[in-house]
Backbone bond lengths (Angstrom), bond angles and torsions (degrees), N, CA, C in turn:
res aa  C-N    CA-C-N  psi(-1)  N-CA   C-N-CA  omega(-1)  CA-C   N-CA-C  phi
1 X - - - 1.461 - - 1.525 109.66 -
2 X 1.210 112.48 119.85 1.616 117.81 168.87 1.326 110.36 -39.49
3 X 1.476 114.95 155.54 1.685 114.55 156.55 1.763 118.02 -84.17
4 X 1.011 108.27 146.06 1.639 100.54 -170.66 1.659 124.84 -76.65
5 X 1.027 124.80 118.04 1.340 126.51 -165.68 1.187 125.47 -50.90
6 X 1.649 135.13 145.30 1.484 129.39 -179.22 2.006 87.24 -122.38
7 X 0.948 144.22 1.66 1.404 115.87 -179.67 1.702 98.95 -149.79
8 X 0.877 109.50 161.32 1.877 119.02 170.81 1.380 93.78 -73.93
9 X 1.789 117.53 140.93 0.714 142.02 147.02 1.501 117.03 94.66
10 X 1.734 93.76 29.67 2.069 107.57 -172.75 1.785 93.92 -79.75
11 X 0.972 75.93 178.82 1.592 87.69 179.83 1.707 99.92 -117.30
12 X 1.891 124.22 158.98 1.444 127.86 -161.17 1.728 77.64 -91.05
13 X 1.660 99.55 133.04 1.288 123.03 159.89 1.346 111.76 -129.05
14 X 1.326 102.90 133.23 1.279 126.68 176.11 1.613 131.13 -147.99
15 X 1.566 147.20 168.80 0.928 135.88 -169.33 1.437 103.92 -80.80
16 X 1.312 125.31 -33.33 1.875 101.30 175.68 1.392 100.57 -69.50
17 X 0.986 137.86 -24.68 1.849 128.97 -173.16 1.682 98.00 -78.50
18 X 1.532 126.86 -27.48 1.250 106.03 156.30 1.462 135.92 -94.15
19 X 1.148 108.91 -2.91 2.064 120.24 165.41 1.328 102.09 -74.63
20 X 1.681 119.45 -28.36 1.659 109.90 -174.12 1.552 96.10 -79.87
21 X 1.206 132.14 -60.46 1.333 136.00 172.97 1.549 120.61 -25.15
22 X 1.440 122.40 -35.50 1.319 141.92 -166.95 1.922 92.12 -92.07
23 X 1.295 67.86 -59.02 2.174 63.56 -177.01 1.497 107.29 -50.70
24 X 0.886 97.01 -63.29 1.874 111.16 174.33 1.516 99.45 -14.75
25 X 1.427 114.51 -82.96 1.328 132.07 -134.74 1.529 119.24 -112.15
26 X 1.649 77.21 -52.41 2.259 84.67 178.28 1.261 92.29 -117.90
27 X 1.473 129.96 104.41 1.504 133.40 -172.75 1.731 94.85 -83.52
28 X 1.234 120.81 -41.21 1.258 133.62 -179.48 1.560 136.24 -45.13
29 X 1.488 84.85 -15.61 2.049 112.36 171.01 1.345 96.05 -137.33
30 X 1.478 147.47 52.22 0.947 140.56 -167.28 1.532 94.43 -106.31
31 X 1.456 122.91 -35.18 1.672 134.35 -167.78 1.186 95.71 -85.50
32 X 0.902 150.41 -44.77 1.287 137.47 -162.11 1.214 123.14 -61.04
33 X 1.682 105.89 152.14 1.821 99.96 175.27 1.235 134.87 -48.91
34 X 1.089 150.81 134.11 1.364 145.07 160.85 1.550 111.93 -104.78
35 X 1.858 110.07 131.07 1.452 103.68 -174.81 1.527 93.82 -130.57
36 X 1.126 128.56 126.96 1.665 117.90 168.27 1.743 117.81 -59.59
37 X 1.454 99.24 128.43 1.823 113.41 158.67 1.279 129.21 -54.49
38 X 1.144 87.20 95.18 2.045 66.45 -177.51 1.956 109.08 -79.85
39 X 0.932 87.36 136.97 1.498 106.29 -160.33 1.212 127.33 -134.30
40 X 0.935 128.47 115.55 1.437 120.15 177.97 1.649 137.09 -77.79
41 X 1.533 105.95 -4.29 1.502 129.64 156.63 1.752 117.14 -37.54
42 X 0.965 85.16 143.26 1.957 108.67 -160.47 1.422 102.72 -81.81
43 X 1.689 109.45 -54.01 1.234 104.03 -148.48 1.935 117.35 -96.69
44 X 1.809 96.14 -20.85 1.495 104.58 -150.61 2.223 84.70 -129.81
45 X 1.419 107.41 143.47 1.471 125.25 155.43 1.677 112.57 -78.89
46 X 1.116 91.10 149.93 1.654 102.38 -174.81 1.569 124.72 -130.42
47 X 1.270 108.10 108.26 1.448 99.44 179.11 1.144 98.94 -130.89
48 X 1.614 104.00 129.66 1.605 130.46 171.32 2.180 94.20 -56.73
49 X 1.349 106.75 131.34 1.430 127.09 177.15 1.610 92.85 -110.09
50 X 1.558 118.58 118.09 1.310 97.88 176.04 1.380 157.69 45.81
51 X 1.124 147.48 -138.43 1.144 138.38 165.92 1.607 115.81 -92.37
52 X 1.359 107.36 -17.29 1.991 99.27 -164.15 0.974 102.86 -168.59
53 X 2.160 120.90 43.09 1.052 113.01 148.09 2.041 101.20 -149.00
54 X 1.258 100.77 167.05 1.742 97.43 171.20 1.271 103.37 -138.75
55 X 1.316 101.13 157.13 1.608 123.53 165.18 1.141 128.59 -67.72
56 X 0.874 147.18 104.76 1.834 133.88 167.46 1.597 124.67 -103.38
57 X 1.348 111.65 105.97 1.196 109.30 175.48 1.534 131.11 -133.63
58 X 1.402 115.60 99.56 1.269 125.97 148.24 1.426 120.81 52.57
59 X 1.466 152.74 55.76 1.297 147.47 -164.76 1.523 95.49 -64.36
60 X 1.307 133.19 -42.22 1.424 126.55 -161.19 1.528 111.06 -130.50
61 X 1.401 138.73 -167.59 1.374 159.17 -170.06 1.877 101.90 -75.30
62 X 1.370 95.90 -61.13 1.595 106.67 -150.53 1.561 87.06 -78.63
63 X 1.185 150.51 13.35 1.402 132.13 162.96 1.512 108.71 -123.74
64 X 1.172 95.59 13.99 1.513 106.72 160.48 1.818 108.38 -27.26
65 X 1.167 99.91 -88.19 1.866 123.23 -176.64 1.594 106.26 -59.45
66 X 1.394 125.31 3.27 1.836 102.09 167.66 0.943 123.67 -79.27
67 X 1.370 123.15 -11.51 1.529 114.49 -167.96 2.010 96.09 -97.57
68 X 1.068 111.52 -20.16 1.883 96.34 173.92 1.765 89.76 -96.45
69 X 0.895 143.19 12.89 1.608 142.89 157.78 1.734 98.77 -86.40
70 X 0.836 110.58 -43.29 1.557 104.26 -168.56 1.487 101.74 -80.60
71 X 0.923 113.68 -27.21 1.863 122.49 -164.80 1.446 106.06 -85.28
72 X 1.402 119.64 -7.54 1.362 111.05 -177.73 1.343 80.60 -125.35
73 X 1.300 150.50 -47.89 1.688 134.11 -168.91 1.554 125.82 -67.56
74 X 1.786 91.22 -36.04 1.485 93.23 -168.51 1.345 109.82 -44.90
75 X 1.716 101.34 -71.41 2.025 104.38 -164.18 1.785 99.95 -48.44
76 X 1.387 120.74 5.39 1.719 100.45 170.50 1.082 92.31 -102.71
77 X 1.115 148.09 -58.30 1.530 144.68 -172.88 1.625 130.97 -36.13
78 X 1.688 90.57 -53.33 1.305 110.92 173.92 1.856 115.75 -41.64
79 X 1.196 115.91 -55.81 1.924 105.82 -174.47 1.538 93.67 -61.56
80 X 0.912 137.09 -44.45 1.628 135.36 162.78 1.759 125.42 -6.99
81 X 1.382 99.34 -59.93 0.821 116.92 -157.93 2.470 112.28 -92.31
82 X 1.299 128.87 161.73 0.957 109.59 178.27 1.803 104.02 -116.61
83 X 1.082 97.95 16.89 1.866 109.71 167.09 1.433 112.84 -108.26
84 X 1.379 124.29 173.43 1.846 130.63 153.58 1.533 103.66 -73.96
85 X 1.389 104.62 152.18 1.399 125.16 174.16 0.902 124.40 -130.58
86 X 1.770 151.51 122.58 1.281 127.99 -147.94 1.700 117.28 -83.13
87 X 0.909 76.56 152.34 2.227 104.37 -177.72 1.165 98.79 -69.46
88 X 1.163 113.51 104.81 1.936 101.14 149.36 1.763 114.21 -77.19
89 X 1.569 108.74 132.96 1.687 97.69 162.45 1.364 110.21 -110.37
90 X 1.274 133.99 -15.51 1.433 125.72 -178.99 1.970 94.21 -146.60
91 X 1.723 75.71 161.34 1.341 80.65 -177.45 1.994 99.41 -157.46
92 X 1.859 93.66 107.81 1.367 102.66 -175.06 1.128 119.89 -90.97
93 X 1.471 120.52 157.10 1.400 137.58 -173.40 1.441 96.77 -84.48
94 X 1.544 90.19 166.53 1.987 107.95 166.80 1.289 79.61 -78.53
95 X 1.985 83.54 157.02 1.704 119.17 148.73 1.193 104.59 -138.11
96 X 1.520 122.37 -174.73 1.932 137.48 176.17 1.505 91.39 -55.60
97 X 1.019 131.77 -35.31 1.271 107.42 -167.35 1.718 116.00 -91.50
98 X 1.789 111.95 -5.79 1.813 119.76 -161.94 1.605 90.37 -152.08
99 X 1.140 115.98 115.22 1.557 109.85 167.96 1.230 128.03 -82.83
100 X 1.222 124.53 -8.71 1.695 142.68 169.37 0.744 131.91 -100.54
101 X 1.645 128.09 155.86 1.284 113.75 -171.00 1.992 104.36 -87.47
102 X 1.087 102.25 158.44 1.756 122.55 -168.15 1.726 88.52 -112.80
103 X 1.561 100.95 152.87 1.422 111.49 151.98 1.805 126.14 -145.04
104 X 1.346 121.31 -178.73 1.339 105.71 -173.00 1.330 76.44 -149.27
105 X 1.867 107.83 130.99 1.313 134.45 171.06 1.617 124.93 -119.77
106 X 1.311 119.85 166.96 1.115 107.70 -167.77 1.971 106.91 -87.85
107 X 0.954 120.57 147.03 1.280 114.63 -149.87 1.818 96.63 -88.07
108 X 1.340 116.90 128.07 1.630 111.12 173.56 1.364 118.89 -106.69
109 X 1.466 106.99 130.90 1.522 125.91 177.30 1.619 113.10 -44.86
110 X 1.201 99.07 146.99 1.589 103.95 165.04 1.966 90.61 125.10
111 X 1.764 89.19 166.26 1.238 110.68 145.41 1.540 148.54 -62.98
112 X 1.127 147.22 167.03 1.804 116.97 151.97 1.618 108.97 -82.36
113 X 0.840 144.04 -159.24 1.517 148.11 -158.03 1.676 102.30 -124.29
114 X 1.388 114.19 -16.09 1.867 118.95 179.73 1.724 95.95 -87.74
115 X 1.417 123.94 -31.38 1.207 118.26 176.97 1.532 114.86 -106.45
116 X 1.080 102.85 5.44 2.037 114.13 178.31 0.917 93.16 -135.05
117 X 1.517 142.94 110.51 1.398 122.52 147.74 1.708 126.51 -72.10
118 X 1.074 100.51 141.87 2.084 86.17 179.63 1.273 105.88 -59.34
119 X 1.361 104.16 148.60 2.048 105.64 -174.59 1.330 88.25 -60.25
120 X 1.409 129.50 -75.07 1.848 131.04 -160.03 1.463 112.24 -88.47
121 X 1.067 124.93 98.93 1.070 144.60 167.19 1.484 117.98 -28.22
122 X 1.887 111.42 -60.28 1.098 95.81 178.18 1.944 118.28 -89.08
123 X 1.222 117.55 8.81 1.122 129.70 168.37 1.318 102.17 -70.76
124 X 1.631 142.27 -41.87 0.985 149.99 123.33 1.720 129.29 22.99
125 X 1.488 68.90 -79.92 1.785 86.23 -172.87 1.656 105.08 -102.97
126 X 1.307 113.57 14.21 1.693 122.00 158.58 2.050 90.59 -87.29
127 X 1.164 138.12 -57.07 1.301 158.11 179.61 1.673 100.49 -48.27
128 X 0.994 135.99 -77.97 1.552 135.57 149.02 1.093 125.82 -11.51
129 X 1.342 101.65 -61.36 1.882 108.98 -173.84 1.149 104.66 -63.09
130 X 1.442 124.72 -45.54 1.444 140.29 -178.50 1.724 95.16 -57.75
131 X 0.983 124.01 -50.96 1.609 110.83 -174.31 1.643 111.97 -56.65
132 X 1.642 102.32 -39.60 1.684 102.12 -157.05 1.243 94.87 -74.77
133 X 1.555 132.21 -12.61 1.502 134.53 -160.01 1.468 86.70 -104.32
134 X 0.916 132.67 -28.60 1.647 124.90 -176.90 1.674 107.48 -75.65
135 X 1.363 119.74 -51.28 1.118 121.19 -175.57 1.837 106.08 -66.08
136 X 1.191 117.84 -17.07 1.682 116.28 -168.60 1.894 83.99 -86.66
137 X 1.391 121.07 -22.27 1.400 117.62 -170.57 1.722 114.74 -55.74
138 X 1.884 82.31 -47.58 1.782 88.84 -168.09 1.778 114.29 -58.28
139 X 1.381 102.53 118.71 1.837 96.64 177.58 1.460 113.81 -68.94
140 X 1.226 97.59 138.61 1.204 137.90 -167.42 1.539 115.27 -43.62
141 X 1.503 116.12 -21.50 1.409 122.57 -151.82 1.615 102.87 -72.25
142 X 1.235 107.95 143.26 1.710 108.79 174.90 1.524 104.60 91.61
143 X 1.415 120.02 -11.50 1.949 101.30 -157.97 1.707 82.50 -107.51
144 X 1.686 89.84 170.69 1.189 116.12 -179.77 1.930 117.87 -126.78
145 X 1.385 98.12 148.23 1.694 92.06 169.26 1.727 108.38 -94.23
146 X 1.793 91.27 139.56 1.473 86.28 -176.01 1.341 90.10 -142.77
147 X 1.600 110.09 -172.37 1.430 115.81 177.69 1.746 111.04 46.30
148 X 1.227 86.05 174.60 2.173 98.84 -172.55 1.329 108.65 -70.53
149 X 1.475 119.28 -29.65 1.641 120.08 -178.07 1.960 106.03 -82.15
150 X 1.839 111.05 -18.27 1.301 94.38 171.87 2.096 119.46 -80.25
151 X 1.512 97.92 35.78 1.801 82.21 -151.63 1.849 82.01 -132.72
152 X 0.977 122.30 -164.00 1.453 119.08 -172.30 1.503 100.24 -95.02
153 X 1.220 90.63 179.92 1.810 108.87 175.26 1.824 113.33 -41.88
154 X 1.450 84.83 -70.00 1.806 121.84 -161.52 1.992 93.86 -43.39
155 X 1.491 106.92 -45.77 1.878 123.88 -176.39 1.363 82.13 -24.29
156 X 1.485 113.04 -76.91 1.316 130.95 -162.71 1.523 142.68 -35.41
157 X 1.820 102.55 -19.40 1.206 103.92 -177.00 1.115 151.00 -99.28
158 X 1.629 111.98 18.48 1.409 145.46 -176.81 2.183 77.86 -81.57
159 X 1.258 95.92 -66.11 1.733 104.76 -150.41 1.850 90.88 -66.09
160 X 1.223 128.21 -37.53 1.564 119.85 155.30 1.493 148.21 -37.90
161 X 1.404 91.30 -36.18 1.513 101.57 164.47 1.193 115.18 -101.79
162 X 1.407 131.03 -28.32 1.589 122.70 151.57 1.213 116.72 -34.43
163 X 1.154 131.58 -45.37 1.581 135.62 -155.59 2.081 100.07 -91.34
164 X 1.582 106.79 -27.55 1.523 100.30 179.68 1.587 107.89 -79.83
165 X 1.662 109.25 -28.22 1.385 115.85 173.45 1.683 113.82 -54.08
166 X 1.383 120.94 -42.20 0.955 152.53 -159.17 1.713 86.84 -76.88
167 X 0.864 134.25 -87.65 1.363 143.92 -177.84 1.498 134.17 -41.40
168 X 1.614 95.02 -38.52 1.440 110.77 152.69 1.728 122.97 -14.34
169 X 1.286 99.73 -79.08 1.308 107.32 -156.40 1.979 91.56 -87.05
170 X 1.557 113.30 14.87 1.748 101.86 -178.96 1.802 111.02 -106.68
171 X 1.636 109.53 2.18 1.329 101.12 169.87 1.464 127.97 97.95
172 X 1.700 89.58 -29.08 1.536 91.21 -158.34 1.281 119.76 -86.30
173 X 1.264 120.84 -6.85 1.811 118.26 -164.22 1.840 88.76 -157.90
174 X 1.443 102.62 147.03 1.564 120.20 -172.05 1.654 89.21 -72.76
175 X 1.197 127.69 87.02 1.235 123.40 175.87 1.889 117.20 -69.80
176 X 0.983 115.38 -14.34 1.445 112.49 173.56 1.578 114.74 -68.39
177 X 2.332 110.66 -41.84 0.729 93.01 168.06 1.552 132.26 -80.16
178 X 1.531 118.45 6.13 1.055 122.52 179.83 1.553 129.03 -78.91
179 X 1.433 108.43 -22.88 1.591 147.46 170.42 1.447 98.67 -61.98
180 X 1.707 122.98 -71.30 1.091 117.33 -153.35 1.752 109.25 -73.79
181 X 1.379 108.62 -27.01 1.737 123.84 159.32 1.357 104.50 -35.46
182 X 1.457 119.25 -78.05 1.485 145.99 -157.60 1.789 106.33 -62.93
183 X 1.421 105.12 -39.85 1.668 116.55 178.82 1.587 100.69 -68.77
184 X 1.318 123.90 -44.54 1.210 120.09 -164.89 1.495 129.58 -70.37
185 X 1.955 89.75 -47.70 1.718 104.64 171.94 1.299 116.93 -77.99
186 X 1.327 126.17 -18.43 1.305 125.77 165.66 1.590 131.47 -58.56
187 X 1.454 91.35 -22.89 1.772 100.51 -161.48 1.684 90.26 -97.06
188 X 1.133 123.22 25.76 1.342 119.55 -171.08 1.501 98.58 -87.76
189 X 1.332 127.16 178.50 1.156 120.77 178.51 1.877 117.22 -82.26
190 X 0.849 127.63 147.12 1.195 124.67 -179.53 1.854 139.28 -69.66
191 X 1.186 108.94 88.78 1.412 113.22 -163.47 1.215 115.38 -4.71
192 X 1.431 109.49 150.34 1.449 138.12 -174.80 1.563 90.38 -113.26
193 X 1.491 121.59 -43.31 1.728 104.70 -166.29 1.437 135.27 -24.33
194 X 1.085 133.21 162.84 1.263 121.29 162.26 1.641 119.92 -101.21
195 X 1.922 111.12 129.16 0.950 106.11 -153.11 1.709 110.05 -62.50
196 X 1.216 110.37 163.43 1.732 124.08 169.31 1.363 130.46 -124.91
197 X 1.216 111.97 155.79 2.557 98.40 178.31 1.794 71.86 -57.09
198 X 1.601 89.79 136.27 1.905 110.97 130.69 1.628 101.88 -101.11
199 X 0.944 118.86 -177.82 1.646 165.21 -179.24 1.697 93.28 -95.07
200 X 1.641 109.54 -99.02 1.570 121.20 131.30 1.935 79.64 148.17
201 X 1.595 116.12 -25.24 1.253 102.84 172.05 1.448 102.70 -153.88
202 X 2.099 89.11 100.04 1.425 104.89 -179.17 1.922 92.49 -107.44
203 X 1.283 96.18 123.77 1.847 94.33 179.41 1.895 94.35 -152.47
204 X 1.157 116.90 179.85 1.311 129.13 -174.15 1.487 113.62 -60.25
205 X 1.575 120.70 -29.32 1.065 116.97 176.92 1.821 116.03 -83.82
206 X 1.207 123.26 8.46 1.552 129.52 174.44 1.261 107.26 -133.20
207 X 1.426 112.50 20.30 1.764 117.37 169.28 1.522 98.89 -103.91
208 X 1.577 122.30 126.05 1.258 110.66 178.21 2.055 107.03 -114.00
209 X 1.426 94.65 124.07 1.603 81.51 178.70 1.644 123.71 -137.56
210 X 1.388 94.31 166.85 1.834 107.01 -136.46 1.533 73.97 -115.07
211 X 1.700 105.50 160.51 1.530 98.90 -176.60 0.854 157.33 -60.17
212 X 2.101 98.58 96.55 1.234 120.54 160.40 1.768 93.45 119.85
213 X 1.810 117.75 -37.07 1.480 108.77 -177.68 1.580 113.39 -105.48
214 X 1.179 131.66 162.83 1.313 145.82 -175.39 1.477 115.14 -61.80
215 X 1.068 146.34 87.97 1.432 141.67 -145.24 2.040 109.95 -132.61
216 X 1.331 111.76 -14.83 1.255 105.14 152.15 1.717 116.83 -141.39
217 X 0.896 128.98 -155.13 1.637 157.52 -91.87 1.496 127.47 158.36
218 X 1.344 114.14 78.42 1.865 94.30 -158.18 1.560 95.09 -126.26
219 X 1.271 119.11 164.90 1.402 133.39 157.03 1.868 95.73 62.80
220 X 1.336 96.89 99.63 1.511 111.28 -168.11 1.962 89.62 -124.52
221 X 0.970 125.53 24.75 0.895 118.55 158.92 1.747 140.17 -74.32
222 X 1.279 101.12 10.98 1.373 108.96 162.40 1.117 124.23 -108.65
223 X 1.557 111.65 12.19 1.409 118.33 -175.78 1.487 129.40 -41.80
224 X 0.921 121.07 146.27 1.744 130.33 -164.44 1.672 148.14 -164.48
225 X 0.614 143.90 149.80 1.557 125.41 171.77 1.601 102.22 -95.88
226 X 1.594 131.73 123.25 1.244 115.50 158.21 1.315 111.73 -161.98
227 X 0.850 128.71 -107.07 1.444 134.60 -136.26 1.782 91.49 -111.27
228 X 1.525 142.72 99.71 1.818 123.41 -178.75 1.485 104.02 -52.06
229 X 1.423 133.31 -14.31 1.283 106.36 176.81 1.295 127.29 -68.10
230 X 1.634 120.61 -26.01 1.251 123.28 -173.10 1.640 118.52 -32.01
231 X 1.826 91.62 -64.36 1.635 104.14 172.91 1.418 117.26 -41.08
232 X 1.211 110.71 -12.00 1.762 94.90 -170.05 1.463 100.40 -85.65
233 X 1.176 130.86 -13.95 1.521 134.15 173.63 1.620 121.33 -32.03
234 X 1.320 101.99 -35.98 1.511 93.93 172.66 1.516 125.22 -87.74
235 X 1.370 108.39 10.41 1.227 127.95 168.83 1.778 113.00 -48.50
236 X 1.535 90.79 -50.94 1.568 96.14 178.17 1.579 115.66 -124.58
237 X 1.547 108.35 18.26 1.629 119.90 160.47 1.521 124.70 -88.57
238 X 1.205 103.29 -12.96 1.769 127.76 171.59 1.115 144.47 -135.07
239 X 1.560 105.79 -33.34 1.695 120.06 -176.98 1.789 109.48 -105.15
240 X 1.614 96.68 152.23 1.216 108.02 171.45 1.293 113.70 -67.30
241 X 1.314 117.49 -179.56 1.776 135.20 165.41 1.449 94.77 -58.13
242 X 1.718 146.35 -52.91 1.656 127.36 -163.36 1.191 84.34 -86.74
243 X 1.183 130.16 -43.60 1.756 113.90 -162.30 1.704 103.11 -60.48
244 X 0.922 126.07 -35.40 1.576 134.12 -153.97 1.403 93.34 -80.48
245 X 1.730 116.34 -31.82 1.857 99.90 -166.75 1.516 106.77 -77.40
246 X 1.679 105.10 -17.90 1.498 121.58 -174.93 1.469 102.35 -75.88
247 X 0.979 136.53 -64.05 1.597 125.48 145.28 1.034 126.88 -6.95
248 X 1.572 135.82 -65.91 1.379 133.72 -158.22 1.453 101.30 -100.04
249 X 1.119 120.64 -14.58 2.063 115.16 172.11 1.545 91.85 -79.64
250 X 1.203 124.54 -43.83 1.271 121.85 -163.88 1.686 112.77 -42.06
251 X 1.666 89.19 -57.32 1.809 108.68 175.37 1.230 116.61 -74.19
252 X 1.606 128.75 -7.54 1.365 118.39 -170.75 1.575 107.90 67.88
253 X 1.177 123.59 32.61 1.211 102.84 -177.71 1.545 137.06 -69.97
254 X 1.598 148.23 134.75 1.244 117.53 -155.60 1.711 82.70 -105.11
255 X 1.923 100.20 -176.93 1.611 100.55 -157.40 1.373 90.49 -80.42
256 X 1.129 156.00 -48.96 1.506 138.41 -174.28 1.554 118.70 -38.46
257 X 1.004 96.18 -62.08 1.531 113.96 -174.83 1.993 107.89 -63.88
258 X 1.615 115.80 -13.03 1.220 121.01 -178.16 1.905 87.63 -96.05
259 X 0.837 129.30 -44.58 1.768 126.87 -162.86 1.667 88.98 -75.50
260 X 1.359 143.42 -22.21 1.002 130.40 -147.25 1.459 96.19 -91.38
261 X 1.636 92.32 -38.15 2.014 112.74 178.76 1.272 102.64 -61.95
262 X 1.598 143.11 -25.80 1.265 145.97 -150.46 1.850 84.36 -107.26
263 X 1.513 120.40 -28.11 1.430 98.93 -179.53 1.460 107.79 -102.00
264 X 0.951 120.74 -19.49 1.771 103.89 166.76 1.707 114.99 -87.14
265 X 1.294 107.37 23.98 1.436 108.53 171.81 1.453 98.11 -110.40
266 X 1.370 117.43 -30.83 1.535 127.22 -156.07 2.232 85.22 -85.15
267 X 0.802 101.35 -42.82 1.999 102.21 170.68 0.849 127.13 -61.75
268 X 1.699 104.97 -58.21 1.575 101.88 -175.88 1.516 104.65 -40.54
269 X 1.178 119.86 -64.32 1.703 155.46 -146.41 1.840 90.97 -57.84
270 X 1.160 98.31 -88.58 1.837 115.51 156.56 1.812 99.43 8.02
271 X 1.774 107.34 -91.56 1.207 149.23 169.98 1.775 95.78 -22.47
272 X 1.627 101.44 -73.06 1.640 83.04 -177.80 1.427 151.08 -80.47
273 X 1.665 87.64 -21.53 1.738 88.31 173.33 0.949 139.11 -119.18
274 X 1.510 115.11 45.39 1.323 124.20 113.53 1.655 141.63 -58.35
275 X 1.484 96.79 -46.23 1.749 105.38 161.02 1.177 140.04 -47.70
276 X 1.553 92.70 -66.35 1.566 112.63 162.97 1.783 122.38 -74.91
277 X 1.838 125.29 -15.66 1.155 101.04 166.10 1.276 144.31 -10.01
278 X 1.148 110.25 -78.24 1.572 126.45 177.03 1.541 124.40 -64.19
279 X 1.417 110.20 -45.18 1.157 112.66 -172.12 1.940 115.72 -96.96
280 X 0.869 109.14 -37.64 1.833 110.68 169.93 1.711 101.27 -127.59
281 X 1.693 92.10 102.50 1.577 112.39 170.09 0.945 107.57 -68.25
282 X 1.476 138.83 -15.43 1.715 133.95 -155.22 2.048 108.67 -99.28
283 X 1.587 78.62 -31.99 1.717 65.67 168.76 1.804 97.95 -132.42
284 X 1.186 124.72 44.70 1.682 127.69 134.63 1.524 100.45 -75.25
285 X 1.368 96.95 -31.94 1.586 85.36 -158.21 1.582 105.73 -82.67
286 X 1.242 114.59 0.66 1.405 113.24 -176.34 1.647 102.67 -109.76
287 X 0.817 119.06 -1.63 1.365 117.92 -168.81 2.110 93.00 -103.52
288 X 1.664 111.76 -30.55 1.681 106.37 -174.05 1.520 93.79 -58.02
289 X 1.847 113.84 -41.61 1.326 115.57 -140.72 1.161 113.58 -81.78
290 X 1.698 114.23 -7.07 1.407 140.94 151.24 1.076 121.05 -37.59
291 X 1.538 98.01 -72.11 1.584 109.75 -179.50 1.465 135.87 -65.70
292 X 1.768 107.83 -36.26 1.756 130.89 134.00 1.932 105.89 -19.22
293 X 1.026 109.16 -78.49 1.391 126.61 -163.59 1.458 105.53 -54.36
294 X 1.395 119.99 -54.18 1.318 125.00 146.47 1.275 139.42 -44.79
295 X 0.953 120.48 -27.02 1.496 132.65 165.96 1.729 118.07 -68.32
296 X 1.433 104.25 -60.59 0.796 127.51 151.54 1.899 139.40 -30.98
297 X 1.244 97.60 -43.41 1.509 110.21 -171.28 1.554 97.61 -89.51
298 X 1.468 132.30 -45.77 1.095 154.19 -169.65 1.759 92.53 -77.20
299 X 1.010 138.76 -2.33 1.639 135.85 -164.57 2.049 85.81 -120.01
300 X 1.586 92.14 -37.16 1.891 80.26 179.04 1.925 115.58 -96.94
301 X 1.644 98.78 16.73 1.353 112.33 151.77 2.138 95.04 80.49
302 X 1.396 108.07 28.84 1.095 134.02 167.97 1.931 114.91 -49.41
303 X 1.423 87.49 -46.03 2.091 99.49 -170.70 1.399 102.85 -67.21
């Protein structure tokens, strides 16, 4: 049985298209079980390899290149960081039958954080802060900005108001007040910061945790140099109002650079659920609770 598609123009994945791939390439995990992840990830299929490794492969074009991005950044990233980050051990080429490259990682324990919550919340977002401050650690030398989250705010606002147009007529979120949010922080002047690695989408579903605390870091495939506000996105993709102030003292954050985090959370969010509505409930639903949280924070005069 195929896996079910999230974008136009995926290619049919399935477990004999990954046993042929294995035979192909890594004959050496070729026996082993394969069980599909169910997952709520956008970009990559998942099949559990055995006991203590997985597959990752490619649903679309544009994530073609994360897995040799991750394979040369991670082991630098990793001392960075105060969580695990996943291991790549192989990393396969296309054939006639897969046009992308595939990889096989070592598989990390834990829950995600939407189906585990961390027992302490703000222990949590002491654990978080520590990530976004770890990733601003790694120097900069060698990286590149890529994708829409490596580029400024303003990039964004052709594909921002598409997505409120889009939403309009779906009910779900006061889109006027979401417009007049989005019109305002946008027109701000355009960062001076100096760019840093983001993550670019650290939220509950790529927090993995072990009992009860936050213990990995997954799906670094948006990796980038850009803008430090990005990271602040999970400010209002996961945490409450006390957890969130414990967050932002943590980083020192100043108020520009905090409204900027409140507008690439208020986009991303915007951006996805409309797309994903229908087809991945798990992160529509993280993207409303975004915009909730935002609404919200900005109502207790937060921006």
């Amino acid at each position: 049985m195929n896996v079910a598609k999230l974008h136009p123009g995926e290619v049919d994945i399935n477990a004999a298209l990954v046993q042929q791939l294995l035979h192909q390439q890594a004959p050496a995990w070729a026996y082993q079980s394969l069980t599909l992840v169910d997952s709520a990830g956008t970009d990559h299929v998942l099949y559990m390899l055995g006991a203590d490794t997985v597959v990752r492969l490619p649903r679309i074009g544009w994530a073609d290149e994360q897995a040799a991005r991750e394979s040369a950044w991670l082991p630098i990233i990793a001392p960075f960081l105060p969580v695990a980050v996943p291991q790549p051990v192989f990393l396969g080429t296309p054939t006639n039958a897969y046009p992308w490259h595939w990889s096989i990682y070592r598989w990390l324990p834990g829950d995600d954080a939407l189906a585990s919550p961390p027992t302490d919340e703000r222990e949590a977002a002491h654990t978080v802060a520590s990530i976004v401050a770890g990733m601003r650690r790694v120097p900069p030398t060698g990286g590149m900005h890529r994708g829409s989250r490596g580029g400024t705010l303003q990039s964004r606002h052709d594909d921002t108001c598409a997505a409120l147009a889009a939403l309009t007529s779906l009910g779900l979120i006061d889109t006027s007040h979401a417009a007049s949010l989005w019109q305002r922080w946008v027109a701000e002047p355009v960062t001076n910061d100096a760019a840093v690695w983001l993550h670019t989408d650290i939220h509950s579903g790529n927090l993995l945790v072990v009992d009860g605390n936050i213990s990995a870091l997954i799906d670094f495939g948006g990796l980038t140099l850009g803008d430090p506000a990005v990271d602040l996105t999970v400010a209002w993709s996961m945490l409450s109002e006390p957890a969130r102030t414990v967050f932002a003292e943590q980083l020192a954050v100043d108020p520009a650079q905090w409204r900027r985090g409140q507008a690439w959370a208020l986009s991303i969010a915007l951006i996805q659920l409309p797309y994903y509505h229908t087809n991945n409930p798990v992160l529509a639903a993280t993207a409303l609770r975004t915009i909730n949280a935002i609404f919200a924070a900005t109502e207790r005069g937060e921006s």
